[in-house]
C-alpha positions as CSV (number, residue, x, y, z in Angstrom):
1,X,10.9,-5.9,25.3
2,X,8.7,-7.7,22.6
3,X,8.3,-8.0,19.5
4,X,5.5,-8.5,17.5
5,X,5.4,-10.6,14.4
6,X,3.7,-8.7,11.4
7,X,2.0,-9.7,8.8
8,X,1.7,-8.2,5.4
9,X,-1.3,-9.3,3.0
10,X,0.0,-8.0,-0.5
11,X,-2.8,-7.9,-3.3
12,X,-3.6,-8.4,-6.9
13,X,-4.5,-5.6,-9.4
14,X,-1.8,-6.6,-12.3
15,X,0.2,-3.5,-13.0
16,X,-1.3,-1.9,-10.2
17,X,1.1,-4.4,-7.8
18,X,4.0,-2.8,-8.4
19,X,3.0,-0.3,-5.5
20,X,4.0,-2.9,-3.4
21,X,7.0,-2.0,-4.1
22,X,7.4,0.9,-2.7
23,X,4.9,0.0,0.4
24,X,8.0,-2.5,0.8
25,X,10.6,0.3,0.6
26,X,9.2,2.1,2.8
27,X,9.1,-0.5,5.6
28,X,12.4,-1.9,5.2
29,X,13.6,2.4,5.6
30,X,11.7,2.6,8.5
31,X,12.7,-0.4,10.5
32,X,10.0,-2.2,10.2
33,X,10.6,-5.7,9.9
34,X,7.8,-8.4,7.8
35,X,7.7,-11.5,9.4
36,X,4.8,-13.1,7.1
37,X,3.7,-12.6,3.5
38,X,0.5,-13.6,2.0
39,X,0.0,-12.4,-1.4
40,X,-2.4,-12.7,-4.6
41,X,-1.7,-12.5,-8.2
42,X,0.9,-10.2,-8.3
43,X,0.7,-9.7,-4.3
44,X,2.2,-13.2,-4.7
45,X,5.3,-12.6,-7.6
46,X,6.4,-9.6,-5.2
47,X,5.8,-11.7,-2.0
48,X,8.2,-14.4,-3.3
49,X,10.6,-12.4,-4.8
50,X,11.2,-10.4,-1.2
51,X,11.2,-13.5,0.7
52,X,14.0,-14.4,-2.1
53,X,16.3,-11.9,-1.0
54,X,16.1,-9.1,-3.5
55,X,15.7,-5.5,-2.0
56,X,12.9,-3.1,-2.8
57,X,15.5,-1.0,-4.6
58,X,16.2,-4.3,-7.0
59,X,13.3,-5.2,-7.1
60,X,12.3,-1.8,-8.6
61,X,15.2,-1.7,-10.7
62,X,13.0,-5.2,-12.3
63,X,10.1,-2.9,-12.2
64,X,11.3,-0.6,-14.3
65,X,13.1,-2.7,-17.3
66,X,10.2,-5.2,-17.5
67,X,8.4,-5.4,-20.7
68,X,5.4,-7.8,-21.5
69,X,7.0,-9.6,-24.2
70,X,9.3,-11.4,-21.3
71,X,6.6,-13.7,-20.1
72,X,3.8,-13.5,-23.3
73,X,3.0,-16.6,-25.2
74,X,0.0,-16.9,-26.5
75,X,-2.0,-19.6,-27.7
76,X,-5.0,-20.5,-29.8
77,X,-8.3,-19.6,-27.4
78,X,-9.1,-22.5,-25.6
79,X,-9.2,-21.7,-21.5
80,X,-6.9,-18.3,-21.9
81,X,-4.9,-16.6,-24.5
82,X,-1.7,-16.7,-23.1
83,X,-0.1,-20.4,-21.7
84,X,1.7,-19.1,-19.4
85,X,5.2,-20.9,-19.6
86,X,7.5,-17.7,-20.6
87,X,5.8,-16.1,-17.1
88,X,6.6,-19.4,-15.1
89,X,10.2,-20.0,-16.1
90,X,11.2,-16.3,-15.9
91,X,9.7,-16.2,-12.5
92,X,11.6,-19.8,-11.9
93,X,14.8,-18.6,-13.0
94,X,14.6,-14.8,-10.6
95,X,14.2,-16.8,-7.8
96,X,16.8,-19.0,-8.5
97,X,14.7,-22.5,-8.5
98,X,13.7,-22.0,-4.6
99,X,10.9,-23.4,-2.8
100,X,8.4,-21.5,-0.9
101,X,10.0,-23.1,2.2
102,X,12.8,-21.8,1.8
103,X,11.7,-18.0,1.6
104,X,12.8,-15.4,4.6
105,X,10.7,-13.6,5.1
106,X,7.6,-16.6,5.3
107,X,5.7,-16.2,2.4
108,X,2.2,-18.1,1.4
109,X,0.4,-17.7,-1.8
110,X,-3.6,-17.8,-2.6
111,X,-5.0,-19.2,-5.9
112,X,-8.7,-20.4,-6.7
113,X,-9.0,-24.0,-7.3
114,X,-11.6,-23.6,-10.5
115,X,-13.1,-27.0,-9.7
116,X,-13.6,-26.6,-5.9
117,X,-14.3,-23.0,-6.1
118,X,-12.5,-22.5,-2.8
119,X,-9.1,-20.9,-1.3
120,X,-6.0,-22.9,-2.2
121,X,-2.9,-21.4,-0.3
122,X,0.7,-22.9,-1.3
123,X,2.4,-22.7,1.4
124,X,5.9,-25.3,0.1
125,X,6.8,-26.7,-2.8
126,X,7.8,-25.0,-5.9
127,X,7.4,-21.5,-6.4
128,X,7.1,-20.9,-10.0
129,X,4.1,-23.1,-10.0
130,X,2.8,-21.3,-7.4
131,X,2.7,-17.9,-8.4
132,X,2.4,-18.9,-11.8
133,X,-1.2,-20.3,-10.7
134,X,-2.0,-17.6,-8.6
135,X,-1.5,-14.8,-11.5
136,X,-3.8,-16.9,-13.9
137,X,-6.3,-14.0,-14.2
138,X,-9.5,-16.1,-15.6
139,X,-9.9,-15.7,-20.2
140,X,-6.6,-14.3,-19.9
141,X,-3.9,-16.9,-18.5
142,X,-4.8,-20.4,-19.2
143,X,-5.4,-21.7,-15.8
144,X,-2.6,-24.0,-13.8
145,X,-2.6,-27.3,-13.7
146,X,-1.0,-28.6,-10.0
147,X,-1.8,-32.5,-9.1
148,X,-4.6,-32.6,-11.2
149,X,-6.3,-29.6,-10.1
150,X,-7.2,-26.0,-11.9
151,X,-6.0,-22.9,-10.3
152,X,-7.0,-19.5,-11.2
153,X,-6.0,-15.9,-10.1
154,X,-5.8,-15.6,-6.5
155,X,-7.9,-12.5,-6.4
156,X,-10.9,-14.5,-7.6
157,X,-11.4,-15.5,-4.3
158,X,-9.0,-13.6,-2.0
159,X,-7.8,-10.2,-3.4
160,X,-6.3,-9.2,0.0
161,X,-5.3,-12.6,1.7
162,X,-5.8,-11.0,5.4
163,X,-7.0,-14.0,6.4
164,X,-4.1,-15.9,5.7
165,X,-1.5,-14.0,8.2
166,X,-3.9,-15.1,10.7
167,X,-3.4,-18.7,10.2
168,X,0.2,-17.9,10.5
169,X,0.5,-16.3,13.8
170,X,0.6,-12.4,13.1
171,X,0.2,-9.8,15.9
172,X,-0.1,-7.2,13.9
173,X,-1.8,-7.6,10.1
174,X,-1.3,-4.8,7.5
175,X,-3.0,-5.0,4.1
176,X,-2.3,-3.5,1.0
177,X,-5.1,-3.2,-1.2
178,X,-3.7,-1.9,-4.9
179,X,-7.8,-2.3,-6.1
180,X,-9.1,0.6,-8.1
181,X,-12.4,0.6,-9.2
182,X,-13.3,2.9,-12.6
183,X,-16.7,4.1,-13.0
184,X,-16.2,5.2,-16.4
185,X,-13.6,2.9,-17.9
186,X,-12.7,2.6,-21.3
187,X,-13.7,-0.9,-22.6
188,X,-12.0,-1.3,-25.7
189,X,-10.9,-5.2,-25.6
190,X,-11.5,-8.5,-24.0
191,X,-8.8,-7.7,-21.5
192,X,-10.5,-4.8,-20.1
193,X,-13.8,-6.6,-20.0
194,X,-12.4,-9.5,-18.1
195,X,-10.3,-6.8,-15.8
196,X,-13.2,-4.6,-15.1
197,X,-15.4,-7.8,-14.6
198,X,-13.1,-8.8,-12.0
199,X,-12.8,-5.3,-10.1
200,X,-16.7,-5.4,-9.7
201,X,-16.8,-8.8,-8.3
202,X,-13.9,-7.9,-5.7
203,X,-15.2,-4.3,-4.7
204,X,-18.0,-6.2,-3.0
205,X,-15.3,-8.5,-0.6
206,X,-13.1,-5.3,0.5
207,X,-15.3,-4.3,3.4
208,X,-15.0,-7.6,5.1
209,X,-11.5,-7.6,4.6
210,X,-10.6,-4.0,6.0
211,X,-12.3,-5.3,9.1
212,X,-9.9,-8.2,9.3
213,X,-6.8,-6.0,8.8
214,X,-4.8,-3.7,11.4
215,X,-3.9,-1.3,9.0
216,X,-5.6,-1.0,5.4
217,X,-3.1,0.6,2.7
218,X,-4.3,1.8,-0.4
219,X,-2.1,3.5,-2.2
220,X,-3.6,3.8,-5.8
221,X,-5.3,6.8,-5.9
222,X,-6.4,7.3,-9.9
223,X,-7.2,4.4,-12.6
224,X,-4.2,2.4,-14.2
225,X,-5.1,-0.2,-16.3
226,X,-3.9,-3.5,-14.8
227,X,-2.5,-5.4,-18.1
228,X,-0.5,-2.1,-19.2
229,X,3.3,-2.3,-17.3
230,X,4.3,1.7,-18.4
231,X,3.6,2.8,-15.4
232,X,5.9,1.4,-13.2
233,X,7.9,4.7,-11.8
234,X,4.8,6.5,-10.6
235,X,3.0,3.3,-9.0
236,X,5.8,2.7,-7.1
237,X,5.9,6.0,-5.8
238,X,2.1,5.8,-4.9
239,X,3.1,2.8,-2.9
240,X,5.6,5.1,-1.2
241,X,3.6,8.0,0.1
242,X,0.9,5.7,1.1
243,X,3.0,3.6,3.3
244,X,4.7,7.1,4.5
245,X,0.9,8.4,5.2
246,X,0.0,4.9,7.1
247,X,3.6,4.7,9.3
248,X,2.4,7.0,12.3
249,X,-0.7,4.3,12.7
250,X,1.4,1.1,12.5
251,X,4.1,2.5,15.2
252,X,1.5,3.9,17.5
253,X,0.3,-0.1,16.4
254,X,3.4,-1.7,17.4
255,X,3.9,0.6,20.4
256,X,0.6,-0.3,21.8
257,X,1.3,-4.0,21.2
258,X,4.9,-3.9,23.0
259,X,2.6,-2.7,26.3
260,X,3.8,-4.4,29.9
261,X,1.5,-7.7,29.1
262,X,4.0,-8.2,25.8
263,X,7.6,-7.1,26.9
């Protein structure tokens, strides 16, 4: 009988991507097996680090000893507040130097060239500089410089890369959307006015992109704020039961796919 290739389209929301984590756990419970990534921001850090072999269960393990201090450096104010090089060489040395070629499952990663203004997905080459441009949330991260280009946060321009397991060949296309959009938020420093500046922006693109999913996860269901990292143990467990809610729908999915035209 067939077998579908599935797609999963990880997103950004900072801290809120650690539900990814347990959408992942879930899955790899369950049977079901990814075939393609796409991720932004930090859709893109868990993307890579699955494709690089480290289990859900490790990778929550990470989850849950990571402090900010690891990857902060800041700088004096002149495109962000933080360079970025502690966040690119620990991310360099947990996936042990690879390439995005060599990544099982296949995984692609979505950053905003700043001077094109369009889509830029990595899809080889080295995956430190990769992710490192695609979490470059704008005033925050100083942007990525790759081959003389900028490259901002992928969720400037693709918070749900859906799009992007169709160019690789997906039958079936789940999203995970990790979005949560505060209308009373408490704005009480330049982070939060950049973060909530963002979340109206991308609340606008989400329709068009639950049309071009399968299956649309969601599993944060009350406000986290998206540069705080305390939250780890209940996010993840948010990704759990949501994946657990959305499981019936991608069987029935798969089964339907696996009629007589695909065996």
């Amino acid at each position: 009988m067939g077998k579908p290739k599935i797609g999963l389209a990880l997103g950004s929301g900072g801290s809120r991507g650690y539900a990814h984590i347990g959408v992942l756990k879930v899955f790899s419970e369950a049977g079901i097996n990814v075939d393609y990534i796409s991720g932004s921001s930090m859709g893109a850090l868990a993307g890579v680090l699955y494709g690089s072999g480290y289990s859900p269960g490790t990778m929550e393990k990470l989850a849950l000893h990571f402090r900010r201090k690891y990857i902060l450096d800041f700088t004096v104010p002149k495109m962000g507040f933080i360079k970025g090089d502690k966040a690119k060489e620990v991310i360099r040395i947990l996936v042990n130097n690879k390439n995005l070629e060599d990544l099982s499952p296949k995984v692609q990663v979505v950053a905003t060239d700043l001077l094109s203004g369009e889509k830029k997905i990595f899809t080889k080459g080295d995956i430190a500089n990769a992710v490192r441009a695609s979490i470059a949330i704008p005033g925050i991260l100083v942007p990525e410089k790759i081959n003389n280009r900028l490259y901002v946060d992928g969720g400037v321009i693709d918070r749900v890369p859906v799009a992007v397991l169709e160019g690789l060949g997906a039958d079936i296309k789940i999203a995970v959307d990790v979005s949560y959009f505060n209308t009373e938020p408490e704005i009480t420093s330049i982070y939060d006015v950049i973060i909530q500046s963002m979340d109206i922006m991308e609340k606008e693109m989400m329709a068009y992109r639950e049309n071009q999913a399968d299956v649309m996860i969601r599993p944060i269901l009350s406000h986290y704020n998206a540069t705080q990292f305390t939250n780890a143990k209940e996010i993840i467990d948010q990704g759990e039961k949501a994946a657990e809610k959305a499981l019936p729908l991608i069987k029935q999915i798969i089964d339907k796919w696996r009629g007589p035209g695909n065996e």
